[in-house]
N, CA, C and O atoms as a Tinker XYZ file with bonds, in Angstrom:
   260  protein
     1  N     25.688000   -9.815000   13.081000    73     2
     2  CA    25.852000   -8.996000   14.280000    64     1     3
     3  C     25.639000   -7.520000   13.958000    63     2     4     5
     4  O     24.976000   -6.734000   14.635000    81     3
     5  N     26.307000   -7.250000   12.808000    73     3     6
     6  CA    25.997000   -5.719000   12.417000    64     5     7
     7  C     24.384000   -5.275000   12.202000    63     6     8     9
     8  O     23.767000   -4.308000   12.648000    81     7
     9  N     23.955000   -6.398000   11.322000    73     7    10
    10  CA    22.217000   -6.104000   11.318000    64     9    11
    11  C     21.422000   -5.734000   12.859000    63    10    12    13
    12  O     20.426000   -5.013000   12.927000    81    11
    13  N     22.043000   -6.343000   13.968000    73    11    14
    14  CA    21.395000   -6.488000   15.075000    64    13    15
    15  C     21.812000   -4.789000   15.553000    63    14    16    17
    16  O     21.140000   -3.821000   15.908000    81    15
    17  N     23.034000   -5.000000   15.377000    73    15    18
    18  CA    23.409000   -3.422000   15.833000    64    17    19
    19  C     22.250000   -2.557000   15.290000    63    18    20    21
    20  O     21.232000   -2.270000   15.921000    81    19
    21  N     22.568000   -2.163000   13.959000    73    19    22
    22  CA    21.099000   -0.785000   13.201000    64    21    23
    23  C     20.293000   -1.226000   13.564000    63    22    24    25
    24  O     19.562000   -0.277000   13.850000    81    23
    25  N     19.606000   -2.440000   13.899000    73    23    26
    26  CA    18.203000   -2.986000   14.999000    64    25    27
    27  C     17.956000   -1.817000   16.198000    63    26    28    29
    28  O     17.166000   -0.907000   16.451000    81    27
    29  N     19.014000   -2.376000   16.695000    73    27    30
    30  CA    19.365000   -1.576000   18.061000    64    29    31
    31  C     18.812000   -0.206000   18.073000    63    30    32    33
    32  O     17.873000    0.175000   18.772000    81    31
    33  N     19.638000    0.644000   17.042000    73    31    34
    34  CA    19.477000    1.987000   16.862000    64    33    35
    35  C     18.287000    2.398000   15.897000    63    34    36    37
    36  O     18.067000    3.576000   15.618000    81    35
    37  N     17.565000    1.383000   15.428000    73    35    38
    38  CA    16.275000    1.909000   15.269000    64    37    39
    39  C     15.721000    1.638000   16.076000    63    38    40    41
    40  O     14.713000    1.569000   15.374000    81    39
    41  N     15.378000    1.390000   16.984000    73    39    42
    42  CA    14.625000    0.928000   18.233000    64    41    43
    43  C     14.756000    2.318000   19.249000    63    42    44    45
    44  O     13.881000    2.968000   19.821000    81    43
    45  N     16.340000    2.481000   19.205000    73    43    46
    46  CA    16.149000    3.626000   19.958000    64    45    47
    47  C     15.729000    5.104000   19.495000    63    46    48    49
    48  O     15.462000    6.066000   20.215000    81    47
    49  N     15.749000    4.999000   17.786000    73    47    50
    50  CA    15.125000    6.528000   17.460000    64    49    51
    51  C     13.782000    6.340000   17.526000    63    50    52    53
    52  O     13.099000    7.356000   17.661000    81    51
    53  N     12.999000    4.826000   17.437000    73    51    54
    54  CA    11.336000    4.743000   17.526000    64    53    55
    55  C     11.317000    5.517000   19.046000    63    54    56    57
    56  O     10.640000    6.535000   19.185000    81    55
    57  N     12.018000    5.021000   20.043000    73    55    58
    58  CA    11.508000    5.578000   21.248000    64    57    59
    59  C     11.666000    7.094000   21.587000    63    58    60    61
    60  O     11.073000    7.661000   22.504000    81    59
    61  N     12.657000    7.742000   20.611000    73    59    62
    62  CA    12.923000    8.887000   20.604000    64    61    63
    63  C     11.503000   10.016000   19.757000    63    62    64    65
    64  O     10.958000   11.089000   20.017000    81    63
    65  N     11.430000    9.124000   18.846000    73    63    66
    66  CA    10.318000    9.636000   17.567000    64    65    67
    67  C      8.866000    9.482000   17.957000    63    66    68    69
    68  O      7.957000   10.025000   17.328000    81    67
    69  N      8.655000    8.595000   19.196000    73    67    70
    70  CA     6.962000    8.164000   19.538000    64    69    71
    71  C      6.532000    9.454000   20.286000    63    70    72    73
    72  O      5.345000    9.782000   20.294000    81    71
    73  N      7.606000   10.287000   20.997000    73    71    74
    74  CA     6.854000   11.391000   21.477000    64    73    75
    75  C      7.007000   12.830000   20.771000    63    74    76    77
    76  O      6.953000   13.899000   21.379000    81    75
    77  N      7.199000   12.686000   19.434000    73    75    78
    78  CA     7.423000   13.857000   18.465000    64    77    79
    79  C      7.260000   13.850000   17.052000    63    78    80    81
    80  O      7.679000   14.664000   16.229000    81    79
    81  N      6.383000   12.495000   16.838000    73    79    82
    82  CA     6.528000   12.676000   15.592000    64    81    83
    83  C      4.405000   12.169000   15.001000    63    82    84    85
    84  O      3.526000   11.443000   15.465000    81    83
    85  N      4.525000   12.991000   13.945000    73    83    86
    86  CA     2.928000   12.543000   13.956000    64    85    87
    87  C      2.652000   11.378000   12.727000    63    86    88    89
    88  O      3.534000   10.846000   12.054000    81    87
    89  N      1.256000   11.146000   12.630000    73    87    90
    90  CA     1.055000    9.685000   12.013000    64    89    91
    91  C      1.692000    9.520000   10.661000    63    90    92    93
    92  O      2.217000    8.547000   10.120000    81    91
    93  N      1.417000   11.219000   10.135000    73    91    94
    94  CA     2.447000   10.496000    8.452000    64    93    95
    95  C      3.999000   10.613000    8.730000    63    94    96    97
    96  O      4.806000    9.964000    8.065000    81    95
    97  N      4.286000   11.260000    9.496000    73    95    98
    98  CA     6.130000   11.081000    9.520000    64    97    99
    99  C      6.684000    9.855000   10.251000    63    98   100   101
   100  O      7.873000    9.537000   10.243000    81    99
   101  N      5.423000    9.011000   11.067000    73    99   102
   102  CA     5.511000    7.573000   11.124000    64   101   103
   103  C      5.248000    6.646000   10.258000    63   102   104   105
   104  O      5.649000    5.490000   10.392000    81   103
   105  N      4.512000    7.074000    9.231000    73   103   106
   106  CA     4.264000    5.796000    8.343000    64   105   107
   107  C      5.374000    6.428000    7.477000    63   106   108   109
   108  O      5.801000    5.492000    6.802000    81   107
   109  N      5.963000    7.396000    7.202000    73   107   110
   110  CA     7.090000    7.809000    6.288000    64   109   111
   111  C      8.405000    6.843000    6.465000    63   110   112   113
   112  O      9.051000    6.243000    5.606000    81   111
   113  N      8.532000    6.894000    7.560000    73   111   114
   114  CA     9.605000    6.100000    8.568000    64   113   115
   115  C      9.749000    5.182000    8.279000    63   114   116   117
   116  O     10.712000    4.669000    7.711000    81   115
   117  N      8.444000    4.614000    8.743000    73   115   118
   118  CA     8.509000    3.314000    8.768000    64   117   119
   119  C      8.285000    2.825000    6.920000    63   118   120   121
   120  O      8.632000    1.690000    6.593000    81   119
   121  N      7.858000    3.524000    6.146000    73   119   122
   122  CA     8.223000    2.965000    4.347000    64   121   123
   123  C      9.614000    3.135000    4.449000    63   122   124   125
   124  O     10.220000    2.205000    3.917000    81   123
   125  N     10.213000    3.854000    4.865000    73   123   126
   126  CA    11.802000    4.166000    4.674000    64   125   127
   127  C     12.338000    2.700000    5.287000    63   126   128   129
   128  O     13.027000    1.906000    4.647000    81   127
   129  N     12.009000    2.569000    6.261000    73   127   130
   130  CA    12.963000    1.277000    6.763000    64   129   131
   131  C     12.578000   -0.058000    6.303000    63   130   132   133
   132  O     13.151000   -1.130000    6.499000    81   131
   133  N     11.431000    0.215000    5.612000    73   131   134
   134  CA    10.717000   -1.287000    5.317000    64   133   135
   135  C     11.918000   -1.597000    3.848000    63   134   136   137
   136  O     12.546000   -2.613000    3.549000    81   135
   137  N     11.842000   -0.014000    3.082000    73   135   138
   138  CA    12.436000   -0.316000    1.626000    64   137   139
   139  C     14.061000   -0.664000    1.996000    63   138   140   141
   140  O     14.747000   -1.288000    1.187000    81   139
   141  N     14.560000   -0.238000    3.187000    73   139   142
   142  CA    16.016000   -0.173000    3.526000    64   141   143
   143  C     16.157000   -1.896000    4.198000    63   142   144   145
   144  O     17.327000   -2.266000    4.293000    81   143
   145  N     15.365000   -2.663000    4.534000    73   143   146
   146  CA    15.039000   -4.084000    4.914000    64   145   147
   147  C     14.826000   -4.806000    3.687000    63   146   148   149
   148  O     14.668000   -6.021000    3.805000    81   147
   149  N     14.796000   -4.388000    2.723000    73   147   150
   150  CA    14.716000   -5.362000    1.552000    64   149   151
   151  C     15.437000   -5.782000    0.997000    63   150   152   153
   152  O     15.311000   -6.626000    0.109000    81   151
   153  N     16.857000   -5.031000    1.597000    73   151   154
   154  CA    17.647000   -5.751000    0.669000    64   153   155
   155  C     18.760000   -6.266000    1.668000    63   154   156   157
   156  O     19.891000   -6.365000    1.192000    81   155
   157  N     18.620000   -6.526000    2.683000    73   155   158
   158  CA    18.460000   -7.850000    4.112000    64   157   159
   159  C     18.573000   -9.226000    3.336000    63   158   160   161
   160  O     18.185000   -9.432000    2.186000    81   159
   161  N     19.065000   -9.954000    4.027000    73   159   162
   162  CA    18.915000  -11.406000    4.107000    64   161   163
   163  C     17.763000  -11.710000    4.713000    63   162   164   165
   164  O     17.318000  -11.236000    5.758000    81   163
   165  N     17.058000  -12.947000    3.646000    73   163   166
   166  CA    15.704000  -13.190000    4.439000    64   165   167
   167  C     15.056000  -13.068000    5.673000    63   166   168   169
   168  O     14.143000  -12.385000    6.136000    81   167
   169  N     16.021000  -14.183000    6.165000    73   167   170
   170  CA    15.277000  -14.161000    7.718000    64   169   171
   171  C     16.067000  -12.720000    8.592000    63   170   172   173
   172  O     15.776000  -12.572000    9.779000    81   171
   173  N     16.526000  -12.251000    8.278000    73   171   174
   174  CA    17.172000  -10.742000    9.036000    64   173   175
   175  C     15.575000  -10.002000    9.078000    63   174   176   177
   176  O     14.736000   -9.730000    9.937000    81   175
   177  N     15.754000   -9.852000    7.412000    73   175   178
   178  CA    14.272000   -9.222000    6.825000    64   177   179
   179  C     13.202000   -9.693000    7.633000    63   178   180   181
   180  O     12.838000   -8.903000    8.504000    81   179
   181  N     12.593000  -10.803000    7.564000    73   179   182
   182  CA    11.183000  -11.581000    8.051000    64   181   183
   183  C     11.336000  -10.704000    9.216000    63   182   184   185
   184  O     10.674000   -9.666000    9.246000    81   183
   185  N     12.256000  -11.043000   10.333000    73   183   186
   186  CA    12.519000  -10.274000   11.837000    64   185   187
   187  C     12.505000   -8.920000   11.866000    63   186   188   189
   188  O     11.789000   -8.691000   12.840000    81   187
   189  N     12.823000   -7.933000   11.442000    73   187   190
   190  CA    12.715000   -6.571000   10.948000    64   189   191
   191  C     11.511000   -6.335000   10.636000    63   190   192   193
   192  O     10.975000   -5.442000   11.293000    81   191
   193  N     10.703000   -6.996000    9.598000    73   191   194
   194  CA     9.520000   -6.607000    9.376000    64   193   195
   195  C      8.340000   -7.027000   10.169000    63   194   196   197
   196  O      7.330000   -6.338000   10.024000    81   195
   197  N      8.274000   -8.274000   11.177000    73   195   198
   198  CA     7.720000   -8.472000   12.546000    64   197   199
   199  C      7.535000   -7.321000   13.080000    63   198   200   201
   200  O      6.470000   -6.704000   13.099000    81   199
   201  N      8.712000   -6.937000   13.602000    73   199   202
   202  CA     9.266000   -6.057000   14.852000    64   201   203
   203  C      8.659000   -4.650000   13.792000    63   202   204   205
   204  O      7.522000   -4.623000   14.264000    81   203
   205  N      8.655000   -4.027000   13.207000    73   203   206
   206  CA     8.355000   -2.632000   12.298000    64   205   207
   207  C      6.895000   -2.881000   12.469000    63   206   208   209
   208  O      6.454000   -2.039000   13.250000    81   207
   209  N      6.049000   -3.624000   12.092000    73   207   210
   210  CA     4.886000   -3.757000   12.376000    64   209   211
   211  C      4.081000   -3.872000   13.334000    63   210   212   213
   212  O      2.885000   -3.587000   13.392000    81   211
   213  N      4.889000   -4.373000   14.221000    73   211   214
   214  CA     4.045000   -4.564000   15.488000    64   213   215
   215  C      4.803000   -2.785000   16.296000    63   214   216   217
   216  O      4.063000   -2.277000   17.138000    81   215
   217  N      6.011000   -2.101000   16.022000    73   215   218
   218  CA     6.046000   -0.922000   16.616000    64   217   219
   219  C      5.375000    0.347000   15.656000    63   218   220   221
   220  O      5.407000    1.566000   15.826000    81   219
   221  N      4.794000   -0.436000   14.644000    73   219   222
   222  CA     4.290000    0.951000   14.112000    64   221   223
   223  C      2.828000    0.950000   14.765000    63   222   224   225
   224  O      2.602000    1.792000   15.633000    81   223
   225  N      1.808000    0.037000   14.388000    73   223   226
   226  CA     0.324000   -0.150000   14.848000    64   225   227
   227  C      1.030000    0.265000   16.251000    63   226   228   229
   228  O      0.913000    1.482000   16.395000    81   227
   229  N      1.786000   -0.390000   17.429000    73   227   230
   230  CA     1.543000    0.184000   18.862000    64   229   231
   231  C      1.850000    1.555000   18.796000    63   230   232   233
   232  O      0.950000    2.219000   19.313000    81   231
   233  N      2.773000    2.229000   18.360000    73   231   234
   234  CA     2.383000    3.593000   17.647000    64   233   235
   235  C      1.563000    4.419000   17.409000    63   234   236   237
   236  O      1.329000    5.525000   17.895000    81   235
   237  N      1.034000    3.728000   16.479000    73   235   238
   238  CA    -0.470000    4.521000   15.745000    64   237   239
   239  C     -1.338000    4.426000   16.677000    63   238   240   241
   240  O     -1.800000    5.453000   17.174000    81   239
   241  N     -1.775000    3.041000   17.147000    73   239   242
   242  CA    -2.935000    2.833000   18.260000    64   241   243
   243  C     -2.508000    3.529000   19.437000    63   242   244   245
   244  O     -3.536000    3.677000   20.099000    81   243
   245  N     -1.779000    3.911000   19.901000    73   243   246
   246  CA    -1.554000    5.226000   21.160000    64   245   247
   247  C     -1.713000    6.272000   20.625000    63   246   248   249
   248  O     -1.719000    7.116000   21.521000    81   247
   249  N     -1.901000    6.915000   19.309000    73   247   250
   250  CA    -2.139000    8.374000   19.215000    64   249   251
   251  C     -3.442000    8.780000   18.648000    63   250   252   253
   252  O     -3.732000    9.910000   18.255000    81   251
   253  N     -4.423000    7.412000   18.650000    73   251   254
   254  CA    -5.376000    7.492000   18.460000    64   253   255
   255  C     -6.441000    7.932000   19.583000    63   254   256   257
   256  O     -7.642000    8.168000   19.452000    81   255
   257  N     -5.647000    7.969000   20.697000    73   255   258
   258  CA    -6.622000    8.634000   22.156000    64   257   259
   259  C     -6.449000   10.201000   22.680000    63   258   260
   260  O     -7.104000   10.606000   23.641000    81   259
C-alpha cells in the first residue's frame, strides 16, 4: 500500500514537472526513479517501470512539436 502511495505522488510531480521541466531534467528524473525502483519488490518494480516509460516517451514525444 505504501509503494502505491509514492506511485501516487510521483504521478503527481510528473504532472507538475511536464509543464516546466526540459528533456534532460526529464530523463534525469526519470534515471533517479528508475535507480530508486530497484530496490522494489519485483512485480512493484515491473509496474513502476511500465508506468515510467510509457510517462516519459509521452513526455518527450509532446515536446518534440
Amino acid at each position: 500500500m505504501n509503494t502505491d502511495n509514492q506511485m501516487e505522488q510521483q504521478r503527481q510531480q510528473w504532472r507538475q514537472a511536464q509543464h516546466q521541466m526540459t528533456r534532460s531534467q526529464l530523463r534525469t528524473l526519470r534515471d533517479q526513479w528508475l535507480e530508486r525502483g530497484s530496490q522494489l519488490p519485483l512485480q512493484a518494480n515491473a509496474r513502476r517501470l511500465m508506468w515510467l516509460r510509457l510517462r516519459c516517451s509521452l513526455l518527450l514525444a509532446q515536446q518534440r512539436f
